[in-house]
Structure formats: C-alpha cells, structure tokens
N, C-alpha and C positions, 0 to 999 in steps of 0.2 A: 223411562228405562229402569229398572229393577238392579237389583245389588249385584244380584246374580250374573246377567247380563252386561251390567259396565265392567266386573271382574273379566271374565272371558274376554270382553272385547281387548280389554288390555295385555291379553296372555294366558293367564293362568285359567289351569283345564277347569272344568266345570264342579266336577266330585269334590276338588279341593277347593276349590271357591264357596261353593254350599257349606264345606267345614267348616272353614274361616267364620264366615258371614255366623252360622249356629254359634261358635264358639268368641263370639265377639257380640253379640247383640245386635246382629244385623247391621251391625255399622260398617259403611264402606272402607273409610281411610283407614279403618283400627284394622280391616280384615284385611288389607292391602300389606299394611306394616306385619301383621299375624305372618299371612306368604311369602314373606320377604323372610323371614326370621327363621320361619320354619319349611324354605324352600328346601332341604335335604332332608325332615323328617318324614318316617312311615304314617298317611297319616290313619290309618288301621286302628294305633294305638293312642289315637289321638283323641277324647271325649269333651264335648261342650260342655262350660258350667254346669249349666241346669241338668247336664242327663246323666242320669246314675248308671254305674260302672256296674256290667254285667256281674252277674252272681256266679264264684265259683264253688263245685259241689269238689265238695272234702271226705275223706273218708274220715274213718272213725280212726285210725289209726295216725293220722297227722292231725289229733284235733289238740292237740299242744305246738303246733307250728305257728296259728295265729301270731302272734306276738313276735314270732321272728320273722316272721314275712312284713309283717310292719314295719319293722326295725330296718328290714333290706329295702322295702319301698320307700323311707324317709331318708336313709341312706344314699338310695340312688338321686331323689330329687335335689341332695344338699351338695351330690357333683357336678361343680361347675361346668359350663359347656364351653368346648373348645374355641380359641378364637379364631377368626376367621381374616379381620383384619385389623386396622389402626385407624381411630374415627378423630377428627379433629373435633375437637369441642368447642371451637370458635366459630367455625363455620360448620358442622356436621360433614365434612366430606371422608369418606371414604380412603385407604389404599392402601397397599398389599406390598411394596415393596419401602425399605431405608431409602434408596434412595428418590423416589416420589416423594416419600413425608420432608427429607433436605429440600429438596427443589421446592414445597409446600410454602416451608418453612420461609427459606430464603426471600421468596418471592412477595408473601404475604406477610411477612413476622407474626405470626401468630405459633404459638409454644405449648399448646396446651392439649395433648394427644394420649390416648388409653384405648386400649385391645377392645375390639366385639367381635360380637358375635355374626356381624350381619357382614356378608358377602357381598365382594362389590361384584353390581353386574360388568361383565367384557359390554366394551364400546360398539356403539350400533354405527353402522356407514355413515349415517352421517355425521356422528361425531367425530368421526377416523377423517373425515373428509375435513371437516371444520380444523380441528387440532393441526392437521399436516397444512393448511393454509396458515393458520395461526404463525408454525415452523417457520415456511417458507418466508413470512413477509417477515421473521426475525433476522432471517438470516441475510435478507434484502435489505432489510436494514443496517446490520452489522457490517455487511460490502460495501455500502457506500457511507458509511461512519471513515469506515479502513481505507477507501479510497479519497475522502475530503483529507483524512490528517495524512496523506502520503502525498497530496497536493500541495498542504499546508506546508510541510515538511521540505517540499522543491522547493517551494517558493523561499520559504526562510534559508534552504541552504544558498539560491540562487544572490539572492541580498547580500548574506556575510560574505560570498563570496566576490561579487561588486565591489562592495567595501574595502574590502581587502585588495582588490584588484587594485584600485583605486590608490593605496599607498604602491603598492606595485610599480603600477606606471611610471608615476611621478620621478621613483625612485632609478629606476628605468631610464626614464628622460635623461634625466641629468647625467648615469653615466654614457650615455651617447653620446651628449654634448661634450662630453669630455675627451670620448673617443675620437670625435668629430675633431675637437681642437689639434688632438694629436697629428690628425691624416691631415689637415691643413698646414701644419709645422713642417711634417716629412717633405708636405711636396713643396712646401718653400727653399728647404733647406737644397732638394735635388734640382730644383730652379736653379738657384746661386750656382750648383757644383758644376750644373751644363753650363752655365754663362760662363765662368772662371775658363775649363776646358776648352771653350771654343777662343776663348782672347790666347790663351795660350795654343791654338794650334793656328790663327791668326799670327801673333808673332812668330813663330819657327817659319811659317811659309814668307814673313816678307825676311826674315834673315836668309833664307837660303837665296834670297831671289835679288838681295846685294850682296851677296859671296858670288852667285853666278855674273852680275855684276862687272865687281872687280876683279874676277877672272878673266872677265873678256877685256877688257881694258890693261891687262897687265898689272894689278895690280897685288901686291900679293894678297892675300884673304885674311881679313883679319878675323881673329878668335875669336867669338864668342861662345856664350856658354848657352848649352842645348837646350833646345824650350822639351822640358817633360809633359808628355801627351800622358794624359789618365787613360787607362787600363780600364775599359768600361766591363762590368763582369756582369753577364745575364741575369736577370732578375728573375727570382722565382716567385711563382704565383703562390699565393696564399692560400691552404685548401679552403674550400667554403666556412664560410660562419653555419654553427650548428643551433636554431634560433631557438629556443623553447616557448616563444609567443608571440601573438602577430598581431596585428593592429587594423581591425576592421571599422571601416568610415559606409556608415548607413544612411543612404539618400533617401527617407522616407518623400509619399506622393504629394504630399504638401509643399515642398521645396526645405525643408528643415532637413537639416544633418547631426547623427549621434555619430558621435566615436569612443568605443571603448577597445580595452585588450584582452583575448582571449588567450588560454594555453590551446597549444597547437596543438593536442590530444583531446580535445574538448571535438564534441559532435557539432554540428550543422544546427541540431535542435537547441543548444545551449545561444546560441544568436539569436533563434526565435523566440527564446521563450524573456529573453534579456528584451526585445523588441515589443512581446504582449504586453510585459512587466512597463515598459516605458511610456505605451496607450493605458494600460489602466482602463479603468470603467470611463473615462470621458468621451463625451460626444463625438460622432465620429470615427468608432471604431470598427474596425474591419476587417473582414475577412482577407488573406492576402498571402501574395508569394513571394519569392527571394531570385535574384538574378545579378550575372554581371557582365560587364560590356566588354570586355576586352582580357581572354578570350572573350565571346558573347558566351552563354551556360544558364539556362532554366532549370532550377533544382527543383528536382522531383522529388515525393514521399520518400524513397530507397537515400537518396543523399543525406540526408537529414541523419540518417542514422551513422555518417562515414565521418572519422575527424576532418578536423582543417587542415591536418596535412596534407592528409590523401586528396582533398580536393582543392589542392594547389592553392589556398588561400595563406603561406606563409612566406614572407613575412609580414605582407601588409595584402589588402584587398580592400575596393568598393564595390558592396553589396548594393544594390538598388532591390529596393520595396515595393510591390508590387498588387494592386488592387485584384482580386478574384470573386467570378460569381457565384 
C-alpha cells in the first residue's frame, strides 16, 4: 500500500496527503505529523522543499521593492504561530482547557506543560464510550467506598453505644433495687398498720359485748376508754412510671439467651443489628426473623423501622429469634 493510500485511508483527503508526502520526503509518519500541524493551513500557499517558488513578473516601476518584500516575507516567517493548546511534555498529551491540565496534573504528577501548536482532535465514539465507563466505575466505586465507611460508622457507633449502655444498666439496676427495697418497706409498714387497726376494732367489739353484758345483768357499765378505729383514707393510685428504656431478653434458636437495654425511641432495627453484631462471622450464621409469644407478633420489614414504644415492647420484652429461608 503506498504513502498515498495509507494517508487517505486514515482521513485525510488526498490533494493534501500528496502535499504532505512531496513536502516531507515521501515519508509516512513525518507527513502524518506535517497534517496534523498544518490541518488549518491553505495548502495553495504551501511548497515542497525541492520545488521552487513560482516566478513573480515586476514591473519596472517596483523594481526597488525587492528588498522590502524580503524584509516582509522574513518578517512574516519570524511570526510566531498561534497556540492551539497545552502539550505535556512528560507524556506528549494534549488539552485545551486549565482544568483538564489540573485533573492531568493531579492524577499523574507530572508538571511540565508549554503551549502548541497542534490541535487536539475532538473524541471519536469510542473514546466517549470508553471514558463514560471509565466515569461510571469511578463513581461505583466511590458508592460503595461511601457505603462501607457509613457501615463502618454504624457499627462503631452501635459498640460505643453497647458500652455505654452497659454502664447504663448496671447503674439502672441498682437504683431499682433500691426502689424495690422501698415498695417492700411501704408494704411492711401498711401490713403492721392493718394488724394494729384490726386488734383495735377487735377489742371495741368485745368491750361493747361486756357493757351489753352487764347491762343485762343489772350491772351498772363500767367505763372504759373508746378503742379508736383508724380513718382508712382512699388510696390513690400512682400515675404510671414514665420508662425511657426497656429491657429485651433474646432467645436465640440454639437455646442461649442475650439480654441487653435499649432506649425506648430506638427502632426495631437497632435489636437487629445488636443481634448480627453478637453472630459475627462465626459458624452458623443466619439468616433470620424476630417474634414474640405473648402477645403472639411476627415482625415484618415496616416494623423494624417503628420504635419500641410503638410496638409495645416497653418496659421489658422477650424477643424469640427466628430461623428464615
């Protein structure tokens, strides 16, 4: 195939490929780079090495012009030609806009960038094609970079949160127990005050019943002093306890039992994911649902996102664990 011929095939028209080729010594790649350079020039005005520049006829009257029309032709050649774009010199690439050469730059570290003249060609389909997949798996990538450390992030906050729960409780316990102590005080103490009232409304009935006695018998009634009956006064109920945490015991399928405390504004999901957290990667692990017996209640996906108040799991609850296929 001919010089001629592989130019064309690759693009460029034929007239200007035959320039090239003349004014490069027939050589492909120098005539390739010549088209590339001089893709916007006329090439009209354009002569091969070897071939000498037509003869132009002067009159007699501009024949002291020579010299300045050289002057103007050596002139013109010593102006620079306009740049076209920004060529790295590290790698010879191409590009037209600040920030392409940043993003270049950034990417590659390479610093070493000066103006030409050579025009970068616009991207062919399948570059446009390549590039936007390029994009797309960047950005697939970045999604799930952004989704591991938002996992990461649950899980760490779920821990400190454990942890802390964890003094929580403890601390919890104890004032119960102490509550506890109290409500077992109170009702010892209303035990004694019923037994006392009942010996005293025992003795008033057997005094009146030997004054009635010795009234029947004539006798005169002797004095004694009135047994006081206690004033029993209604007791009012205590409005409910207002809990802010509840205490779930999880019967996982193995017969083992977890118990921790949740905040009662905490979702359905915050159980589960304290339950994956407590499988871990060990043997055994499974896919699985949540339920409890009394009411009986199969929590579905929509529950999971409701707190434990709403679904009645406060103060306390047992969760049973549930195997799914």
């Amino acid at each position: 195939m001919s010089g001629i011929e592989q130019l064309v095939e690759m693009g460029f028209p034929r007239d200007r490929a035959e320039k090239a080729l003349s004014c490069n010594n027939n050589n492909v790649e120098q005539a390739m780079e010549w088209l590339l350079v001089h893709s916007e020039d006329d090439m009209s005005n354009v002569n091969p090495p070897n071939e000498p520049k037509p003869l132009e006829i002067k009159n007699d009257e501009s024949s002291n012009e020579p010299a300045a029309n050289a002057t103007t032709s050596e002139s013109d050649q010593a102006i620079p030609q306009e740049a076209k774009s920004i060529k790295c010199e590290d790698c010879g690439k191409l590009f037209k806009t600040t920030i392409e050469i940043e993003f270049h730059a950034a990417k590659s570290g390479h610093s070493n960038f000066s103006e030409s003249t050579e025009e970068k060609k616009p991207l062919t389909e399948e570059e446009k094609k390549a590039q936007l997949a390029q994009l797309e798996e960047r950005i697939k990538a970045k999604r799930l970079e952004r989704e591991e450390r938002e996992k990461q992030e649950a899980l760490e906050k779920e821990r400190l949160r454990i942890k802390s729960g964890k003094d929580m409780s403890e601390a919890r316990r104890k004032l119960e127990e102490e509550e506890m102590k109290k409500i077992v005080e109170q009702r010892k103490r209303e035990k004694q005050e019923e037994k006392i009232a009942r010996e005293r409304v025992k003795a008033q009935i057997e005094a009146d019943k030997a004054a009635r006695r010795a009234k029947a018998a004539g006798q005169p009634p002797s004095i004694s002093e009135p047994v006081q009956v206690p004033v029993q006064t209604p007791q009012v109920t205590p409005p409910p306890k207002d809990y802010k945490e509840t205490k779930i015991q999880i019967r996982l399928p193995n017969g083992s039992t977890l118990v921790e405390t949740f905040d009662k504004r905490e979702q359905l999901s915050a159980v589960r994911l304290f339950i994956q957290l407590k499988q871990g990667d060990e043997p055994g692990t499974f896919p699985f649902g949540m339920m409890t017996n009394f009411p009986r209640k199969v929590f579905t996906e929509e529950d999971y996102e409701k707190s434990l108040d709403e679904l009645k799991l406060v103060p306390s609850a047992v969760i049973i664990v549930t195997k799914t296929a």
